[in-house]
C-alpha positions in Angstrom: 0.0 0.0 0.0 1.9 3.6 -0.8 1.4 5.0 3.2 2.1 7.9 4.3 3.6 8.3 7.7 2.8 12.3 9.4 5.2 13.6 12.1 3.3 16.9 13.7 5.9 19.2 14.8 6.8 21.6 17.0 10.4 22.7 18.3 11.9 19.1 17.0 14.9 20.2 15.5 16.8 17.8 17.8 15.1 15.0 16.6 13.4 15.2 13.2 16.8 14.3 10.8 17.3 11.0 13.1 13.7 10.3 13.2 13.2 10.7 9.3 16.5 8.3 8.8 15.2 5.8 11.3 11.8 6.0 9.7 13.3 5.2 6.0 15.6 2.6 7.3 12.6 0.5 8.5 10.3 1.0 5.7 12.7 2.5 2.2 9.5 2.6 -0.1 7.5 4.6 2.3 6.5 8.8 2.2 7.1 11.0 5.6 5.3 14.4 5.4 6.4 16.8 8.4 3.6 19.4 9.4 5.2 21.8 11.4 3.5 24.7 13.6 5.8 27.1 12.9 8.7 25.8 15.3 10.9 29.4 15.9 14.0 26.2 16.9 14.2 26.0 12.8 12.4 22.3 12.3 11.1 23.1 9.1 14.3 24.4 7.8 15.8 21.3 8.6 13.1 19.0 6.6 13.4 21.3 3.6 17.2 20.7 3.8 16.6 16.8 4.0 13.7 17.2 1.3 16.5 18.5 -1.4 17.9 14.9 -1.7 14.8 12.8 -0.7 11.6 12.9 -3.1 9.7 10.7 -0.6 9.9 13.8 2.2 7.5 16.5 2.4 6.4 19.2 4.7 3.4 21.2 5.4 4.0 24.1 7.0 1.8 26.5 9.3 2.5 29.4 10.4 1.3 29.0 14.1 0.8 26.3 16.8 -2.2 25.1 15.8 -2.6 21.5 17.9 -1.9 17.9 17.5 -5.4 17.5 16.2 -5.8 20.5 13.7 -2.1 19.1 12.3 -3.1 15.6 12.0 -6.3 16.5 10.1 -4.6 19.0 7.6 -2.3 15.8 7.0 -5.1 13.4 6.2 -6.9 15.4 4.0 -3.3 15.9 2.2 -2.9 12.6 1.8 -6.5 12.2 0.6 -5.9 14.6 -2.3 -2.1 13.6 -2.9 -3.2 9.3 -3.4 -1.9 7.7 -0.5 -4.0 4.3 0.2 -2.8 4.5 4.0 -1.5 6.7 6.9 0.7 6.4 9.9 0.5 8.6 12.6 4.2 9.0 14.8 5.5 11.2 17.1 9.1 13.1 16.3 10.6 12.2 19.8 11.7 8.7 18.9 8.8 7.7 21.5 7.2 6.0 19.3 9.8 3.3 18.0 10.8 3.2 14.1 11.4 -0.7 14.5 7.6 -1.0 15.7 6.5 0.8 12.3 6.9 -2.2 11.1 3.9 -4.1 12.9 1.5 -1.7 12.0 2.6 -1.5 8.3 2.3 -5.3 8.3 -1.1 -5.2 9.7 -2.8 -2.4 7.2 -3.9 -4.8 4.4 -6.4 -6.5 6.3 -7.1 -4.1 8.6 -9.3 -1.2 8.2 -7.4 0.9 11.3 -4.4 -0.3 13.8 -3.1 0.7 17.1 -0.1 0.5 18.0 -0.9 -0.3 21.6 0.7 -0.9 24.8 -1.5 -2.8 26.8 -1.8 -5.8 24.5 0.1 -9.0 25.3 3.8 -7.5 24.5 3.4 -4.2 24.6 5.1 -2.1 27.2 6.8 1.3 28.4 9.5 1.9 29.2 11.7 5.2 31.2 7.9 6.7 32.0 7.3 8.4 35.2 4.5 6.4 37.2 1.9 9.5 37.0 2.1 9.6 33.4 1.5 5.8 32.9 -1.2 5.4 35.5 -3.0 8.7 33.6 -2.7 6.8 30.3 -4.4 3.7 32.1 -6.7 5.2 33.7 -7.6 7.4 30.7 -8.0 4.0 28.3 -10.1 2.3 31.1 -12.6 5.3 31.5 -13.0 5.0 27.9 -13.6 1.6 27.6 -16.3 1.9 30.0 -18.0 5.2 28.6 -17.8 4.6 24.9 -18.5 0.2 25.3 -15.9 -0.8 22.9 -13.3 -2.9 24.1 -9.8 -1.5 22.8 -7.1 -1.6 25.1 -5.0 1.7 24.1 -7.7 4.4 23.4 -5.2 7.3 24.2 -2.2 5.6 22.1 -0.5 7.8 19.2 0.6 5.7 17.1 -2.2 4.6 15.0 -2.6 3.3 11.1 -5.5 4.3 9.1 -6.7 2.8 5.5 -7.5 5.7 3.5 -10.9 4.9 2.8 -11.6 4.9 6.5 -10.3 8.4 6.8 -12.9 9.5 4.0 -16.2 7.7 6.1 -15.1 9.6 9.1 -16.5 13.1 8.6 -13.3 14.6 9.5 -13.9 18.2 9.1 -16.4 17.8 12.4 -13.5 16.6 14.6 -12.4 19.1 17.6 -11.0 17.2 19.6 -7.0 17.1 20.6 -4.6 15.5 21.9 -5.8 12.5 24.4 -9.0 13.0 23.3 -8.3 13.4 19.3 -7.0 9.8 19.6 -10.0 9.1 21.0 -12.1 10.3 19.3 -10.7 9.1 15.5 -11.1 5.7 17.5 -14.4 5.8 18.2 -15.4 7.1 14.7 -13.9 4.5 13.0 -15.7 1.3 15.2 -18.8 3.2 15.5 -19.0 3.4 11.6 -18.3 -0.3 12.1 -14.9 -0.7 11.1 -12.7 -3.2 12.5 -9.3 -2.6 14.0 -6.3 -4.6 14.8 -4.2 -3.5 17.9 -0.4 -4.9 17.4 1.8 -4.4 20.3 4.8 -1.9 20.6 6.8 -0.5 23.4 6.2 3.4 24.2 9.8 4.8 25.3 10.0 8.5 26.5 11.1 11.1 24.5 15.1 11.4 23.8 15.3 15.0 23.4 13.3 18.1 24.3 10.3 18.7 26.2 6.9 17.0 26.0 4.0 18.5 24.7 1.4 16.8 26.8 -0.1 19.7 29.7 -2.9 19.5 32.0 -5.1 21.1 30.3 -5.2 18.5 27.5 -5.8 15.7 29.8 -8.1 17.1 31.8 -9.9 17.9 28.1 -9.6 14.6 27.4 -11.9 13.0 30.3 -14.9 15.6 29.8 -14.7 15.4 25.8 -15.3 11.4 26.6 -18.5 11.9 27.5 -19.1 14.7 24.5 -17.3 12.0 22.0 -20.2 9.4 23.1 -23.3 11.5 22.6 -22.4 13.7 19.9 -20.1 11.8 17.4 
């Protein structure tokens, strides 16, 4: 399938060039696009360096911080318009594992979405602070209970979507982000009735710079739940 993996950015210039080789070594035959929320740290000047002498690297670039959400969507409906038969969403900070790319690639033809989850059988984390683990738990569970389906990594990032999934899901009505855009594309997609796989992978914390996850998104996260289940 010709996927498409998106990297959201914002102040990654310590990561993106190893992330982007990483990515290619695992899968040569694959297309990266980089949307980038105007980093001031230089990301995008990076990628366009890296795009001179790669034809499979692309960027979008905004000229604000717009959210995790708002960036992911931009990036579907790209790869919508530009042909791509599947998409990969990643994260720039190596905490989502190239080698792990792999599973979820494997598992797109006969799946119609995938998670890449870590509370399967063989999935893990690993170098996470307790708090931040027991909120991602916690957060999966409540929505396991609230929305009745039984996935097992509802707040996970690193997801794979078939392209004609993306077009059924009425994307432009999404508002949602972060925790709670995962989500919510999650219960879109099995409330349409599509089916999804979840492989397992192992979630390490970020090498370089600081995270981007704040209070105020998971504390959006658990009211949106209850918005997601009424109103999507």
């Amino acid at each position: 399938m010709k996927t498409l993996v998106i990297i959201p950015t914002y102040n990654e210039i310590e990561n993106i060039e190893a992330i982007t080789s990483a990515i290619f070594e695992q899968q040569p035959n694959i297309h990266i696009v980089v949307v980038d929320d105007g980093s001031p740290d230089g990301t995008s000047g990076v990628v366009k360096g890296l795009m001179a002498s790669n034809k499979q690297l692309h960027i979008i670039e905004n000229s604000g911080k717009g959210g995790l959400g708002k960036a992911y969507l931009q990036a579907f409906q790209w790869a919508i318009e530009q042909g791509f038969e599947a998409c990969v969403q990643m994260d720039a900070d190596f905490s989502h594992r190239p080698v792990d790319l792999n599973k979820l690639v494997a598992a797109l033809p006969t799946s119609d979405f995938v998670i890449g989850s870590r509370y399967v059988p063989g999935g893990a984390t690993s170098n996470w602070a307790w708090y931040r683990k027991w909120i991602s738990l916690f957060g999966s569970f409540y929505s396991r209970m609230i929305l009745g389906y039984p996935v097992q990594d509802w707040t996970g990032g690193f997801n794979a979507w078939n392209i004609r999934v993306l077009k059924a899901l009425r994307l432009k009505e999404v508002r949602s982000e972060g925790y709670s855009f995962q989500i919510e594309m999650k219960f879109r997609g099995l409330k349409r009735g599509f089916q999804v796989t979840e492989v397992p992978i192992t979630f390490d914390e970020r090498r370089e710079g600081a995270s981007k996850m704040s209070l105020k998104i998971v504390i959006e996260a658990f009211y949106r739940v209850w918005q997601i289940r009424f109103l999507v």
